[in-house]
C-alpha positions as CSV (number, residue, x, y, z in Angstrom):
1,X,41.0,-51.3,1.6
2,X,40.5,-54.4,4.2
3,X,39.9,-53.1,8.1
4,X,40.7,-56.2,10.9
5,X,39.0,-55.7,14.0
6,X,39.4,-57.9,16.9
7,X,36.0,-60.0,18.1
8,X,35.0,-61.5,21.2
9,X,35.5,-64.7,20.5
10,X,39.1,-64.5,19.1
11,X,37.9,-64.4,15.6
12,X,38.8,-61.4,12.7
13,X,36.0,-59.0,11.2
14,X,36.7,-58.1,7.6
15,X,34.8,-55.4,5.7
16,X,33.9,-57.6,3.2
17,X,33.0,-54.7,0.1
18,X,33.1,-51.6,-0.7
19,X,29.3,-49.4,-0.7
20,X,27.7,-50.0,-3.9
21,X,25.1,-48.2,-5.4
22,X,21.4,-50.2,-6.2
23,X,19.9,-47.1,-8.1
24,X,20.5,-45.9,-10.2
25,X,20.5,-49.1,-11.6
26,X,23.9,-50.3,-13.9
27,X,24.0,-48.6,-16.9
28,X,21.9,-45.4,-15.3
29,X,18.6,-43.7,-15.4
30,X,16.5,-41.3,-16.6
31,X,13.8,-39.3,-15.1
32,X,11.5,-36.3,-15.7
33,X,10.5,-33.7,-13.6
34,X,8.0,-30.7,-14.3
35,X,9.9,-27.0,-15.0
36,X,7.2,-25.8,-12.2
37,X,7.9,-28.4,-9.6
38,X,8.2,-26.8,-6.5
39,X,11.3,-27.2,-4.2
40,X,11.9,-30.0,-2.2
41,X,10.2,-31.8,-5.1
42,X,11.7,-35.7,-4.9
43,X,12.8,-36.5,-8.6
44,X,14.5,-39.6,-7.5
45,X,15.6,-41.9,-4.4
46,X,19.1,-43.2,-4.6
47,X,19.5,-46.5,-2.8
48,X,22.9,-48.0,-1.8
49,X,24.0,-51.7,-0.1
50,X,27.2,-52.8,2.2
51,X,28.0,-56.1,2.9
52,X,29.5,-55.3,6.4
53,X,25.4,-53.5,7.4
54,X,27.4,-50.3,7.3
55,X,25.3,-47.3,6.8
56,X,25.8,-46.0,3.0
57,X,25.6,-42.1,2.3
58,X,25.9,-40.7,-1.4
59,X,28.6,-38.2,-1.5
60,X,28.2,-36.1,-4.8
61,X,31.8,-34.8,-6.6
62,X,30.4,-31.8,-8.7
63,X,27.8,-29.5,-8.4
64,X,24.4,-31.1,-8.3
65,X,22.4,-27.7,-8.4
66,X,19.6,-26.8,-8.6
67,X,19.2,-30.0,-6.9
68,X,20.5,-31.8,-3.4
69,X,20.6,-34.9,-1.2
70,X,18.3,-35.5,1.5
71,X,18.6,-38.5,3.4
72,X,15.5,-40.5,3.7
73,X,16.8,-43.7,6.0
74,X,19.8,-46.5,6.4
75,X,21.0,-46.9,2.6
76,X,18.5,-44.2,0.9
77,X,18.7,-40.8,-0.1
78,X,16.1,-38.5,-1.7
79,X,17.3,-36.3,-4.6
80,X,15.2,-33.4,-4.3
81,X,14.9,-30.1,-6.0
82,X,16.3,-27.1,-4.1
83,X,15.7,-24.1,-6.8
84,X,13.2,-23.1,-9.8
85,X,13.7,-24.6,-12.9
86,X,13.3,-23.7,-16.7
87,X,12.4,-25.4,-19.7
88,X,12.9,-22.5,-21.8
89,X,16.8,-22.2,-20.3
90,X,17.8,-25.7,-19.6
91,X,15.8,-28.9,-20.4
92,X,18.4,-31.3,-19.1
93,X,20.6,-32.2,-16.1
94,X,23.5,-35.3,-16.3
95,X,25.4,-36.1,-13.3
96,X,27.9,-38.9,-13.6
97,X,30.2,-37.9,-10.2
98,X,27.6,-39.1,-7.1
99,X,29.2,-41.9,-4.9
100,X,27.9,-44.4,-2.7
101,X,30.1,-44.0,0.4
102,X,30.9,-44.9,4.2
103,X,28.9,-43.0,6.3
104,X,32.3,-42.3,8.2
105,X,34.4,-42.5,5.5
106,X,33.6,-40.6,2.5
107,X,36.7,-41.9,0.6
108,X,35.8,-45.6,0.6
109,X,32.8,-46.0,-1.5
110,X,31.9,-46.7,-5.6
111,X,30.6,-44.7,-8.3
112,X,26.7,-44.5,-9.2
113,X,25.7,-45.0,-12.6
114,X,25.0,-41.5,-14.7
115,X,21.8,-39.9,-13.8
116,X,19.8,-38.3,-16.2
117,X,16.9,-35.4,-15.5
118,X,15.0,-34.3,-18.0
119,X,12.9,-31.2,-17.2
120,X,9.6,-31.0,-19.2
121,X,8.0,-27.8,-20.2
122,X,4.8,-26.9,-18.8
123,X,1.7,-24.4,-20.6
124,X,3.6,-21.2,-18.4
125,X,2.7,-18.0,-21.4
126,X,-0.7,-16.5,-22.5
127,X,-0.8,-16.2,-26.5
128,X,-0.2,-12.6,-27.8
129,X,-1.3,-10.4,-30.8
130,X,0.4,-7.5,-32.1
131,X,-1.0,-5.4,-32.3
132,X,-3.2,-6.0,-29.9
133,X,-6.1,-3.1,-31.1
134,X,-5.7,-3.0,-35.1
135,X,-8.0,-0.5,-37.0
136,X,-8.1,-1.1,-40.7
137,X,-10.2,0.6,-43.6
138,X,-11.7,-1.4,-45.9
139,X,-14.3,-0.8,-48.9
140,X,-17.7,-2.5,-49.4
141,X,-17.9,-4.7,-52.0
142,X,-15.1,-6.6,-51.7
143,X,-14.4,-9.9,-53.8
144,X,-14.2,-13.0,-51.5
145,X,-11.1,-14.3,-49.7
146,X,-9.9,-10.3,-50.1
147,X,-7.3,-10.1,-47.2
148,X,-7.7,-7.6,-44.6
149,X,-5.6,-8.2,-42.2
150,X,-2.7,-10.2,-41.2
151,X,-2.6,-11.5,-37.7
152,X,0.6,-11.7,-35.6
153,X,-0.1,-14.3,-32.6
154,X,2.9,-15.2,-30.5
155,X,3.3,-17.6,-27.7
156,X,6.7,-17.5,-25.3
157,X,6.2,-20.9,-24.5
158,X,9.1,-23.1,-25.8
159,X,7.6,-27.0,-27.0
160,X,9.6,-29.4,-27.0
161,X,11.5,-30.7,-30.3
162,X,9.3,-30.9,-33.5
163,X,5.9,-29.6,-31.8
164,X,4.5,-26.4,-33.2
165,X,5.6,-22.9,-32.0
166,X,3.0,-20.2,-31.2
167,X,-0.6,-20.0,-31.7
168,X,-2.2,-23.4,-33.1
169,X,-5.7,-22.1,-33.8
170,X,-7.0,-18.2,-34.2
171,X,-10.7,-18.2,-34.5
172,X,-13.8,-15.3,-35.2
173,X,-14.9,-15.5,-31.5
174,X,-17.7,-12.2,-31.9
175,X,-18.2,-8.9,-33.8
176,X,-19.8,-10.8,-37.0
177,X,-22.5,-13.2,-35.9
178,X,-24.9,-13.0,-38.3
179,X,-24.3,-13.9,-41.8
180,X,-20.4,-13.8,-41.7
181,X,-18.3,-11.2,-43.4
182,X,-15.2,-12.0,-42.8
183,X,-13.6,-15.6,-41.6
184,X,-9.7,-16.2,-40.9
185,X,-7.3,-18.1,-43.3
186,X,-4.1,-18.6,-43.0
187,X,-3.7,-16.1,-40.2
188,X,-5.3,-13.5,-42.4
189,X,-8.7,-12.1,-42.1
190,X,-10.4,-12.6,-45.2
191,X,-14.0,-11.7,-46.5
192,X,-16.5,-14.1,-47.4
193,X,-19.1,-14.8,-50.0
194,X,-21.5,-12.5,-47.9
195,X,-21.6,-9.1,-49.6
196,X,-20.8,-6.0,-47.6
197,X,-23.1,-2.9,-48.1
198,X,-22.8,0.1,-46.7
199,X,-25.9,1.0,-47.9
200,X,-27.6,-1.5,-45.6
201,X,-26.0,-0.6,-42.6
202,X,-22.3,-2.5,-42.8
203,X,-20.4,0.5,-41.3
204,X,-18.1,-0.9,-38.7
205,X,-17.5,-4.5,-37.2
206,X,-15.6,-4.6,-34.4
207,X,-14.0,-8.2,-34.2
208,X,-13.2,-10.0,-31.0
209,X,-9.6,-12.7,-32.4
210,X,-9.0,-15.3,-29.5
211,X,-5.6,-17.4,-30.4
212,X,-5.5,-20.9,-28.6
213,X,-1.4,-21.6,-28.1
214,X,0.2,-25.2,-29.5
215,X,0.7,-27.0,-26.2
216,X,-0.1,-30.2,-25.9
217,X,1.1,-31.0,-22.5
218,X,-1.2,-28.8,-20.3
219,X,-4.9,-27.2,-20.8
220,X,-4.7,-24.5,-23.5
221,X,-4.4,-20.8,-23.3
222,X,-5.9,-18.2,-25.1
223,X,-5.2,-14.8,-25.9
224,X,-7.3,-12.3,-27.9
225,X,-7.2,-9.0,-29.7
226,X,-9.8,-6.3,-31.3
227,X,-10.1,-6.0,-34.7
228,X,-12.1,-2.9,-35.8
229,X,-12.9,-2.9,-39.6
230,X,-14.3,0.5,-40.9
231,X,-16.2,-0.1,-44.1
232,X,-16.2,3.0,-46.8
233,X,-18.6,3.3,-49.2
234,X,-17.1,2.9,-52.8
235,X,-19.8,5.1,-54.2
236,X,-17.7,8.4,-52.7
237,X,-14.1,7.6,-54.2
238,X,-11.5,7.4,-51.1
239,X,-7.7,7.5,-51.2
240,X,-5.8,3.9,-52.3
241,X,-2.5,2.5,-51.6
242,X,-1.4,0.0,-54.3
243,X,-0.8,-2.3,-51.2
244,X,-2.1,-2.3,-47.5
245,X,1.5,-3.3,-46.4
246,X,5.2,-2.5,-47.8
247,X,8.6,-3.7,-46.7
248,X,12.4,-1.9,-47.8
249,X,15.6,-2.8,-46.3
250,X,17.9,0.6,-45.6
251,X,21.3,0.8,-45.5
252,X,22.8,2.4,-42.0
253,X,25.0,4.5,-44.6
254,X,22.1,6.1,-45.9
255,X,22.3,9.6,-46.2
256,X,19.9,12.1,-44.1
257,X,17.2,13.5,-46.4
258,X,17.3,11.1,-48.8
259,X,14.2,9.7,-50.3
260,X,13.4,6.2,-48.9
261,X,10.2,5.4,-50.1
262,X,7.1,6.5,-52.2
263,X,3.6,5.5,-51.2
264,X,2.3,7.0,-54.3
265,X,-1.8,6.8,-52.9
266,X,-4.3,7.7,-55.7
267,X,-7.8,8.9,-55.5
268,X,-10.8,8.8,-57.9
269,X,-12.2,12.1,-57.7
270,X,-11.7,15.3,-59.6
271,X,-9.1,18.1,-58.1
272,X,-9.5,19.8,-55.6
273,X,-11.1,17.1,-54.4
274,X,-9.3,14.2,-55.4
275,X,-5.7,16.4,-53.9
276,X,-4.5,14.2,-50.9
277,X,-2.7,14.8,-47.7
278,X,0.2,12.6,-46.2
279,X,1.1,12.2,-42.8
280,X,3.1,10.1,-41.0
281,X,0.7,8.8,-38.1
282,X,2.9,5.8,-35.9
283,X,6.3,3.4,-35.3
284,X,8.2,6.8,-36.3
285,X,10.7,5.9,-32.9
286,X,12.7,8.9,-32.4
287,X,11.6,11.0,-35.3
288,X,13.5,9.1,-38.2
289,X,11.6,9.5,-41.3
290,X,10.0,12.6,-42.3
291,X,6.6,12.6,-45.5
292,X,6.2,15.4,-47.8
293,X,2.4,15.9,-47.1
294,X,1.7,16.7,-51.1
295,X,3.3,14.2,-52.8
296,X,4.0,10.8,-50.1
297,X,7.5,10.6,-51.0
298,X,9.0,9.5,-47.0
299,X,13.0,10.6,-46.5
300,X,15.4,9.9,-43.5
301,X,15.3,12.7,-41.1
302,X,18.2,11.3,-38.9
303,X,21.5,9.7,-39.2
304,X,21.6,5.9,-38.9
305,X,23.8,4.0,-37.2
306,X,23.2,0.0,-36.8
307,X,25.7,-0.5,-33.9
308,X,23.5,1.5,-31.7
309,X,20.0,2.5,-32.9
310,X,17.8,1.1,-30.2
311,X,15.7,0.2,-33.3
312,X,16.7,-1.5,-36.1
313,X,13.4,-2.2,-37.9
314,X,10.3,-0.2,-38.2
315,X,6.7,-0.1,-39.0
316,X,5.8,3.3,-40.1
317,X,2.1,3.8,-40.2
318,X,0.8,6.3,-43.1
319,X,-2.5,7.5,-44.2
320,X,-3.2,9.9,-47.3
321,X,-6.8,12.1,-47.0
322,X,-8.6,13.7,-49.8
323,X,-10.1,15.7,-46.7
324,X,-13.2,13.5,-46.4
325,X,-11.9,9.8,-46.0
326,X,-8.7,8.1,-45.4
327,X,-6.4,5.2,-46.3
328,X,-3.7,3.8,-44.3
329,X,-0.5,1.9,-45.0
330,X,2.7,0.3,-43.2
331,X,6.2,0.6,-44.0
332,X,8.3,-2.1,-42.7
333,X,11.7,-0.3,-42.8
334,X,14.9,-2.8,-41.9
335,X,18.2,-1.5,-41.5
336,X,20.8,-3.4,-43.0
337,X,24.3,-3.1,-41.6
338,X,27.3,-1.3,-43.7
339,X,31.0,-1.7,-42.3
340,X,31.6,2.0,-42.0
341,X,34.1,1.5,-38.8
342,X,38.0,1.9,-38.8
343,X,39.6,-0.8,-36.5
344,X,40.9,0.7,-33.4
345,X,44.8,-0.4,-32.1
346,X,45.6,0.3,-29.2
347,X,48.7,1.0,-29.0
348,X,49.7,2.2,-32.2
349,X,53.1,1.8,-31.8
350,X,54.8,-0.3,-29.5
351,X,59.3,-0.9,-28.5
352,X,59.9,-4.4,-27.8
353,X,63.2,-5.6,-27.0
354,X,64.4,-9.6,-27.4
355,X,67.7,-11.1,-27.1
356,X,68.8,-12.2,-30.4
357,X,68.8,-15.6,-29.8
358,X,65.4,-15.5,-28.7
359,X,63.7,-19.0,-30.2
360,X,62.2,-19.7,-33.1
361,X,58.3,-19.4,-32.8
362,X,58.4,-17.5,-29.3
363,X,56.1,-14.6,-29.1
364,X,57.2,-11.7,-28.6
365,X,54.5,-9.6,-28.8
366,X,50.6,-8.9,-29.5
367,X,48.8,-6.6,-31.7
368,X,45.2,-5.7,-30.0
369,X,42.7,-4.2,-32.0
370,X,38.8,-3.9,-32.4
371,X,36.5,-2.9,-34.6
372,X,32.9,-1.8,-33.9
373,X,31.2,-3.5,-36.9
374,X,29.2,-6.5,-35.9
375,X,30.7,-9.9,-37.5
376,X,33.4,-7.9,-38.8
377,X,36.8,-10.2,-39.0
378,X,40.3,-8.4,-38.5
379,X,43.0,-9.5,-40.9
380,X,46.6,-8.9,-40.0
381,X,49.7,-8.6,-42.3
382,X,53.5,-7.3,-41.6
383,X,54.2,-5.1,-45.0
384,X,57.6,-4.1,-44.1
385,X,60.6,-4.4,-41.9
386,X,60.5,-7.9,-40.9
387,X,63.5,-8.7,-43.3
388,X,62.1,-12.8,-43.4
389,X,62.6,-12.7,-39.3
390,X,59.3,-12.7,-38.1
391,X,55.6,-13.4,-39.1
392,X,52.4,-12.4,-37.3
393,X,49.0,-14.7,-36.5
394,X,45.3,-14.6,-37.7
395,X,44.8,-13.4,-33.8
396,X,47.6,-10.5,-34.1
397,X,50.9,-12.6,-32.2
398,X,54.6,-11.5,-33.6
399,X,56.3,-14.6,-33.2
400,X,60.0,-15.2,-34.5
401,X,60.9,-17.5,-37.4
402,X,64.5,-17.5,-38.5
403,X,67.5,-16.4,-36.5
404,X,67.8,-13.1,-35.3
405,X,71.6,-12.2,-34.9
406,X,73.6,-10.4,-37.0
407,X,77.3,-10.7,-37.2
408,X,78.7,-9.0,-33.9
409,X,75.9,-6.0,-33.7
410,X,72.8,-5.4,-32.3
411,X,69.7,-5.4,-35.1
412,X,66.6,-3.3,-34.7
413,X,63.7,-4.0,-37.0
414,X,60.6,-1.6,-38.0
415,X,57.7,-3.7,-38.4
416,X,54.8,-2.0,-40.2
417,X,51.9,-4.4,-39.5
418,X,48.7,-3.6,-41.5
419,X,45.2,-4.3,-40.2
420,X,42.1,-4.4,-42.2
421,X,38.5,-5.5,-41.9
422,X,38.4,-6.1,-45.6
423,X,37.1,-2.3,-46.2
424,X,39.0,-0.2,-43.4
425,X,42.3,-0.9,-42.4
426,X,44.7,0.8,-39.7
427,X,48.6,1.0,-39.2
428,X,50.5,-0.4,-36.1
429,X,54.2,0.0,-36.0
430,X,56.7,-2.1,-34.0
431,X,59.9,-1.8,-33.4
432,X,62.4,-4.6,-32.3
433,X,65.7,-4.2,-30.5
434,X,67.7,-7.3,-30.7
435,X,70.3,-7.4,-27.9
436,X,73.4,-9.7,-27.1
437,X,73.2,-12.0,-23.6
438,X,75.3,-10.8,-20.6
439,X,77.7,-13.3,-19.9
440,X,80.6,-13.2,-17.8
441,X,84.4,-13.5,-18.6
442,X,87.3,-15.8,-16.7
443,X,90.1,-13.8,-15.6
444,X,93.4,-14.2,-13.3
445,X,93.7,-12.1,-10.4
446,X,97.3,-10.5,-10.6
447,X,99.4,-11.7,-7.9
């Protein structure tokens, strides 16, 4: 567009260009801004030019949040930060709509080249163990590299692409000073070379665990747990479990009181003596397994259902006593889902009525169902009463597909349209009412 404005001197003004934009330069930018920046952070300074000196503004054509323009001076605007960010939720930002504009005129201007913001993840999360207190029985005399415990260390930190997740390092940081016990490999604690004697006084060791978190970008964290390590002497014979640690997936369909699991602990010593108790001692949530105290066999005490357990995976803590000393164990119970729902159809039946030369393809009506399993996919199928007329879609549409009339009557058709989730299926019926158009007859009005 080309303004003329009368001069002084008898001469024409033109407006020789449009605004342009300097930056970002052609082709765009990229820049980076920390996810804790605080607001009114600049992240970039747009510049624009006019070849007539008028003032350029940047006029932005979608939404530019969490950022906004601020204008600096003639030509320049800041592009600053006007909420929080996060890594962890977004990392990137593109805007391709800003224009360099007429201060007075925001429709005469030219598009900027695509900004790019990349938001880089700052050292925001302490390292955590769970547990964060772990008590664990162990006996003296242990080979080396025995495991004794396996560490869990967690970080909430996301890194960027392709750096480690979690804790990098977990070290020993007190508890066993003086000629080492125990030493951590592979995120287990293991013993070492150093014998351990009760005799001599090796009766507890209470271990302090620090964690240092993966992130390379800021100063480290740490986070640290307690480790206390009871040792039994082997001389007495104590309760064993064939393994410190057990896993079993469940089925939601499993029946209440059935046996789940046996822990089967034995013990050296001589009845009564060697006669062990079982007992269920934590991660039970809401009472769902039950232990027969004389024999360790576990059973489900209550009903499963996977859909909405507020726990779907448990780690049942058991210890078995001969009365004198005692061995623990963990269950990690998962429960599996089972599709043990009926699709629901709401309504079951339904009275549609079309004209019959309603078009070929037209729907003409929908079949809404659910089913409560999770993942579960609903397949629908006409089994009778269509008579070739109609066929239904893989999202439950009736449409027509051949020609409806009749000869010179009306047609109704009984659709029985099965659904199934490939175990349970349900019955919708439909019934169809073909009608002819209204039209009008030409007559002569009697004189």
């Amino acid at each position: 567009m080309v303004f003329k404005v009368k001069s002084g001197i008898g001469k024409t003004a033109v407006n020789a260009g449009r605004p342009k934009c300097v930056k970002p330069v052609s082709g765009g930018e990229t820049v980076t801004v920390l996810e804790n920046a605080t607001l009114n952070h600049i992240v970039f300074m747009y510049e624009g030019y006019d070849g007539d000196n008028h003032k350029v503004v940047f006029t932005p054509r979608e939404t530019i949040s969490p950022f906004f323009l601020d204008g600096k001076n003639i030509n320049e605007e800041y592009f600053k930060l006007n909420d929080s960010l996060d890594f962890e939720t977004k990392n990137q930002f593109i805007f391709t709509n800003i224009y360099a504009t007429h201060v007075a005129r925001s429709n005469i201007g030219s598009l900027c080249p695509r900004l790019t913001v990349n938001v880089l993840p700052v050292n925001e999360f302490t390292p955590v163990f769970n547990p964060s207190v772990l008590v664990v029985n162990v006996p003296e005399g242990l080979p080396e590299n025995t495991t004794v415990a396996i560490l869990n260390c967690t970080d909430a930190d996301k890194e960027p692409a392709g750096s480690p997740e979690g804790c990098s390092q977990i070290i020993i940081q007190s508890g066993d000073n003086v000629h080492p016990r125990f030493k951590i490999t592979n995120k287990q604690i293991v013993t070492t070379k150093n014998a351990i004697n009760f005799d001599t006084g090796d009766v507890t060791f209470t271990l302090i665990v620090v964690g240092i978190d993966s992130s390379t970008l800021d100063p480290q964290k740490t986070g640290s747990m307690a480790i206390i390590i009871n040792i039994d002497p082997v001389n007495v014979p104590m309760p064993s479990f064939q393994d410190l640690s057990y896993s079993i997936s469940l089925p939601e369909s499993t029946p209440v009181f059935k046996e789940v699991f046996d822990v089967n602990a034995t013990d050296r010593n001589k009845r009564p003596q060697g006669d062990l108790a079982y007992k269920i001692t934590d991660g039970n949530e809401a009472e769902t397994f039950m232990i027969c105290q004389t024999t360790g066999k576990m059973f489900l005490k209550r009903p499963l259902d996977f859909e909405s357990d507020a726990s779907l995976v448990y780690y049942v803590t058991l210890t078995a006593t001969d009365g004198r000393l005692t061995s623990t164990a963990v269950v990690n119970v998962t429960i599996t889902d089972v599709n043990d729902n009926v699709p629901i159809c709401t309504p079951t039946y339904q009275d549609v009525t079309i004209y019959e030369k309603t078009s070929i393809g037209k729907t003409i009506t929908s079949i809404n169902c659910t089913d409560e399993d999770a993942g579960s996919v609903l397949i629908y199928r006409i089994t009778s009463g269509d008579c070739d007329r109609f066929q239904i879609t893989p999202s439950g549409e009736i449409i027509v597909t051949n020609v409806l009339s009749h000869g010179n009557t009306a047609s109704t058709f009984h659709l029985k349209i099965q659904i199934s989730d490939g175990f349970f299926g349900s019955i919708v019926w439909v019934s169809v009412n073909t009608i002819k158009p209204i039209c009008c007859e030409t007559f002569k009005i009697p004189d």
